[in-house]
N, C-alpha and C positions, 0 to 999 in steps of 0.2 A: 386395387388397393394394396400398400405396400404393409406387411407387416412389421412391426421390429421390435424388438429381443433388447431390454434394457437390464442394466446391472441390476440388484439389487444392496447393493455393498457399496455403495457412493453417495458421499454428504449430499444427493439433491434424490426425492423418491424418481420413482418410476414413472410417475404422471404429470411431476416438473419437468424430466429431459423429455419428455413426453409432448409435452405442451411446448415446451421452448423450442424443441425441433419445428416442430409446426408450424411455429411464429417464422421461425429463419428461413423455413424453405417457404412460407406466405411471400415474406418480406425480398428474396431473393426473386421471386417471379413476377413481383409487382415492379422490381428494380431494372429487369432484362427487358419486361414489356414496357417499362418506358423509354430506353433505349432503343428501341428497334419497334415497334409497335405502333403505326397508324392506326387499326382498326382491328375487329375478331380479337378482343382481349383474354377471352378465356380459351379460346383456341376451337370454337365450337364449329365448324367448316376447318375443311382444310386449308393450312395456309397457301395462302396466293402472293407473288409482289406486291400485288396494290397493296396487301395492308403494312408490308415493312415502310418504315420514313425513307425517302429517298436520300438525306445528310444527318450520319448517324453520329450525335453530341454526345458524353458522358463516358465516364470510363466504367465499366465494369471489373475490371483487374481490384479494385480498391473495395468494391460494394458488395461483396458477400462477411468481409472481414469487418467492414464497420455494421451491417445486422446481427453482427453473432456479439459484437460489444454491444449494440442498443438494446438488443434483448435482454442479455444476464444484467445489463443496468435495472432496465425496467423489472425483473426479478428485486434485486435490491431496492431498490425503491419501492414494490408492496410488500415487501417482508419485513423491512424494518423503518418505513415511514418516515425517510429520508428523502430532504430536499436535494436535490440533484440538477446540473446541467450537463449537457455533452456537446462536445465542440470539436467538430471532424474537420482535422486540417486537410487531408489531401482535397486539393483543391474542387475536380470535376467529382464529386462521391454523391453529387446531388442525389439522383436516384436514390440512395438507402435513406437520407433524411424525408423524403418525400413518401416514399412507402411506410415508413415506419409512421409517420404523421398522419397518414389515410388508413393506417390497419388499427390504430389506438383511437380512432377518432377526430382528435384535435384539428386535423383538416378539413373535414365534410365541418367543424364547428363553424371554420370560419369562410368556407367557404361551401354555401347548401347547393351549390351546383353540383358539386361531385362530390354526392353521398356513395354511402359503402354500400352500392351495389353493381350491376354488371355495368349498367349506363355511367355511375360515376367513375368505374375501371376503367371505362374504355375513354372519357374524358383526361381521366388523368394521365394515360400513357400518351394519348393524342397530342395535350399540351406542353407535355413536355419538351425542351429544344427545339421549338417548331416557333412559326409567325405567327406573332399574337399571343403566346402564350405564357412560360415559364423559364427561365434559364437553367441552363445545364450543372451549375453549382447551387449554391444554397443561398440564397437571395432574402430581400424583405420580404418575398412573398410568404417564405416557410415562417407557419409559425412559430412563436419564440425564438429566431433568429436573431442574433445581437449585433450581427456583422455581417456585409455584403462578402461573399465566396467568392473563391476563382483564383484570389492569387495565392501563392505560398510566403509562409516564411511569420505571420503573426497570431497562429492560433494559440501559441504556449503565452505569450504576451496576454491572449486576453483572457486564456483559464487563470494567470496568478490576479490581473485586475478582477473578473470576477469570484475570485475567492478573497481576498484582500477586503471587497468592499462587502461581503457578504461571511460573516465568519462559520457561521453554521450549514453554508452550502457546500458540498463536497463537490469537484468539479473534475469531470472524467473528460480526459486532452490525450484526442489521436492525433499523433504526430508522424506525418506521411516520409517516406523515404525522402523525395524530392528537397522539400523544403529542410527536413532536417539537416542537408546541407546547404544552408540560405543566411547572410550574416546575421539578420533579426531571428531568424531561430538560436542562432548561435549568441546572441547576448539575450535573450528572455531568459533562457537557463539561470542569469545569473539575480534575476528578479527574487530569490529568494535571500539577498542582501538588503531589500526594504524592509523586509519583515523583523518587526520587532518585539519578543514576546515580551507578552507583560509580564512574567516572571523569570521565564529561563531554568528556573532550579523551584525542583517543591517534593514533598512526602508522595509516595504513590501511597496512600492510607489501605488501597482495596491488594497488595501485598505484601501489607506490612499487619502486624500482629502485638504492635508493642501501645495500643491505645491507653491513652492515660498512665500511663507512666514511662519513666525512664526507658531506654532499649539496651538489651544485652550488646549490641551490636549494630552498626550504621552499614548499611550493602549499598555502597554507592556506585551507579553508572554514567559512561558517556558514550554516545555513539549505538549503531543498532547491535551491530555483535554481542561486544562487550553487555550491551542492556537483556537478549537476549540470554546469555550466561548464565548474569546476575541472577534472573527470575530462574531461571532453571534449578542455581542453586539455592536460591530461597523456598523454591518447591523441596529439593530435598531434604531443605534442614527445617521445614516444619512438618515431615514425613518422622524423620527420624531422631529430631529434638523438637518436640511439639510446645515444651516449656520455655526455650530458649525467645526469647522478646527480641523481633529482628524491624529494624527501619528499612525502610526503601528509599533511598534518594533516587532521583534521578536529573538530571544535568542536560539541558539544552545549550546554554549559553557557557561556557567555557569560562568568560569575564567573571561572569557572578559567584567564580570561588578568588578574585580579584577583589582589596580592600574597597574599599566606596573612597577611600582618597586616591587612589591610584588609577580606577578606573569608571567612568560613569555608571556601570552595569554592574558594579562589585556591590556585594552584600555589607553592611555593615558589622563588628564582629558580634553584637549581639544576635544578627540574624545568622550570621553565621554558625553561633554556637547552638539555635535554638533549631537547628538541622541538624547537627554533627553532631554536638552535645560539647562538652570540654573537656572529658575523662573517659571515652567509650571507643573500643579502636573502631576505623573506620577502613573497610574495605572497599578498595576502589578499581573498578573497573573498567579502563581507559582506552579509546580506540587507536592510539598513537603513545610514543615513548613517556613512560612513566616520571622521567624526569620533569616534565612539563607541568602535571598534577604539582608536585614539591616544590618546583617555583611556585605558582600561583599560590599555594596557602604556606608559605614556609613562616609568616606572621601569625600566620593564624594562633590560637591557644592550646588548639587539639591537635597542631601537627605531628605533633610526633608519635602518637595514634594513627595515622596517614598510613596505610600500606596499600602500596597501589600497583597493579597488576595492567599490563604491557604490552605494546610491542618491543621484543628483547632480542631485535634481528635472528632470530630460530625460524629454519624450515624453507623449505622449496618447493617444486613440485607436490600437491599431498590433499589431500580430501580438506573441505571445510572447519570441519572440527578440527582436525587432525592439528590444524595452523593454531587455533587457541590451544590445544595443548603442547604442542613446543612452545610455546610463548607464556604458558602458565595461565594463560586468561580463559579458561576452560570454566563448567562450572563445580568439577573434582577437585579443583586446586583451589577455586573459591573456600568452597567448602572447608577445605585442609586450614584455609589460613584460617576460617571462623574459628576454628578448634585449636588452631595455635596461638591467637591472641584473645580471644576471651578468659578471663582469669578463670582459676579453676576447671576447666571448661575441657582440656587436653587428656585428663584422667577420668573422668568422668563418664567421656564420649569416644575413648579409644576405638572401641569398636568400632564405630562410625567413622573413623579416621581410616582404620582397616577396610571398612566396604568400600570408602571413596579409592584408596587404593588397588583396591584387586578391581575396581572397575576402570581406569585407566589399561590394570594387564589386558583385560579382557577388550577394549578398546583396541590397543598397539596389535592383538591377535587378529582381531576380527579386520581390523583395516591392509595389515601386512598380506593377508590372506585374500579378501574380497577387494578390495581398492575402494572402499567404499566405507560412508559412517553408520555405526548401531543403527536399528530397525529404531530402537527405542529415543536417539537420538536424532535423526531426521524427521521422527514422527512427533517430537513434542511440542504438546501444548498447553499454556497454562489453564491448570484446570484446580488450582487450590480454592476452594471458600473460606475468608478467616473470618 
């Protein structure tokens, strides 16, 4: 018996890496023994030839890496009681979908010949790639299969159709070295030009803090960085302006700050104003040149509230963060601007201008020094309740 020594200091206890290990090295010996495995499936006699297959089907190079993704799926899937598919592109990985189907059950369901025990172990490595039995990729025999295996090049194709036609299934797509140089891998990526959201643009209410009434201030994003920023500095300024009433926009579709006569997906300016407001400045944080935001709402009623933060060709080689702040889209510079365009808001909250400040020095130190961003900055996460 083998012992092991687990952290105690990592988001999963001691008895989930505990258990999950278990699962993977299960799921890995159920994968090799059916590759290689006529007979003796627990290995109880000494192995002999006769019981290796004499024409050995399936790759193993691909099937320890797709058990270690089927498990922390299936992790997620009883923790938070989410509907879930997985769809393993490299082609021959049969073996891991098959194991994982015989160690959860689902397979002895549908098939009572080879229950979960030594005889249905030794059935299932037997039939596998062999006459008469199973093929070496993921066929209609596995359950819940959507698609016959083996070739490359359409598994990304049918994770966006099944997520497309199923909005509330979250669909986890392993995309094999091979095929990711394949041309249908290479146009599914662009699958996510069908997709049309029904809004594009809306309030995030669960970090925003200005319910029922007016907002001191609009913190608008686009893109992951930039949205990431934003919340950061929305965490600090209900840290250290807790009175301050702040919106959260946030921007999927780019068009929908586009009039609705100019563009299908443009908001109307009533809708528009009843996001923005028409007197409230709105800070914007964009994952490409800020000139782009000012076209699109230069009609608008509130533009000239519009201060929008950039890429402002700043910086080279440099840490993560480091790029938003030469670029000012940091969530320091956020912050600064909150305090400079809220009226009265600049005297008030000096101090707070000050700390955002000297945390930038201490930023420029810490990165000049280590190459590397704040402890406190690579580790955030939103964690405000309003």
């Amino acid at each position: 018996m083998i012992l092991r020594e687990y952290r105690n200091d990592l988001p999963l206890s001691a008895d989930q890496l505990y258990r999950i290990d278990a699962w993977w090295r299960a799921a890995n010996y159920l994968s090799v023994g059916q590759i290689y495995l006529l007979a003796n499936p627990l290995l109880r006699e000494p192995l002999e030839p006769a019981h290796v297959k004499p024409r050995l089907l399936g790759h193993w190079g691909t099937t320890p890496g797709l058990n270690f993704i089927y498990v922390h799926l299936n992790r997620l899937i009883n923790e938070h009681d989410i509907d879930m598919l997985f769809i393993a592109g490299p082609g021959h990985g049969g073996p891991a979908a098959l194991a994982n189907a015989w160690l959860e059950g689902t397979y002895s369901e549908t098939y009572a010949n080879v229950p979960q025990d030594a005889a249905g172990m030794a059935t299932l490595f037997r039939q596998f790639s062999f006459p008469g039995g199973v093929p070496s990729h993921v066929s209609a025999h596995t359950p819940g299969s959507i698609h016959e295996g083996g070739e490359l090049g359409y598994s990304l194709s049918h994770a966006f159709g099944a997520a497309f036609d199923h909005p509330n299934l979250i669909v986890a797509c392993v995309v094999g070295d091979g095929e990711a140089e394949t041309g249908p891998l290479a146009t599914a990526w662009h699958s996510n030009k069908f997709l049309n959201p029904a809004t594009g643009i809306g309030i995030w209410e669960w970090a925003s803090n200005d319910a029922g009434s007016n907002p001191d201030v609009v913190m608008a994003c686009a893109g992951d960085v930039p949205t990431l920023e934003t919340l950061a500095a929305v965490d600090l300024l209900h840290a250290h302006l807790p009175a301050l009433r702040v919106r959260v926009v946030n921007v999927v579709d780019l068009m929908t700050l586009e009039s609705s006569t100019a563009h299908p997906h443009g908001l109307s300016d009533d809708e528009f104003d009843t996001l923005f407001t028409v007197d409230r400045p709105v800070i914007f944080a964009h994952h490409s040149y800020p000139a782009l935001i000012h076209r699109l709402t230069y009609r608008r009623r509130n533009h000239a509230n519009f201060h929008v933060h950039g890429f402002i060709e700043e910086g080279a080689t440099t840490t993560p963060f480091d790029m938003t702040v030469l670029n000012r889209l940091d969530r320091f510079h956020l912050c600064e601007a909150v305090i400079d365009h809220v009226e009265g808001l600049a005297s008030q909250a000096a101090h707070v201008r000050q700390a955002m400040r000297d945390k930038l020095v201490e930023h420029r130190q810490y990165v000049d020094q280590h190459g590397d961003d704040l402890p406190e900055i690579r580790n955030w996460r939103w964690l405000v309740q309003t």
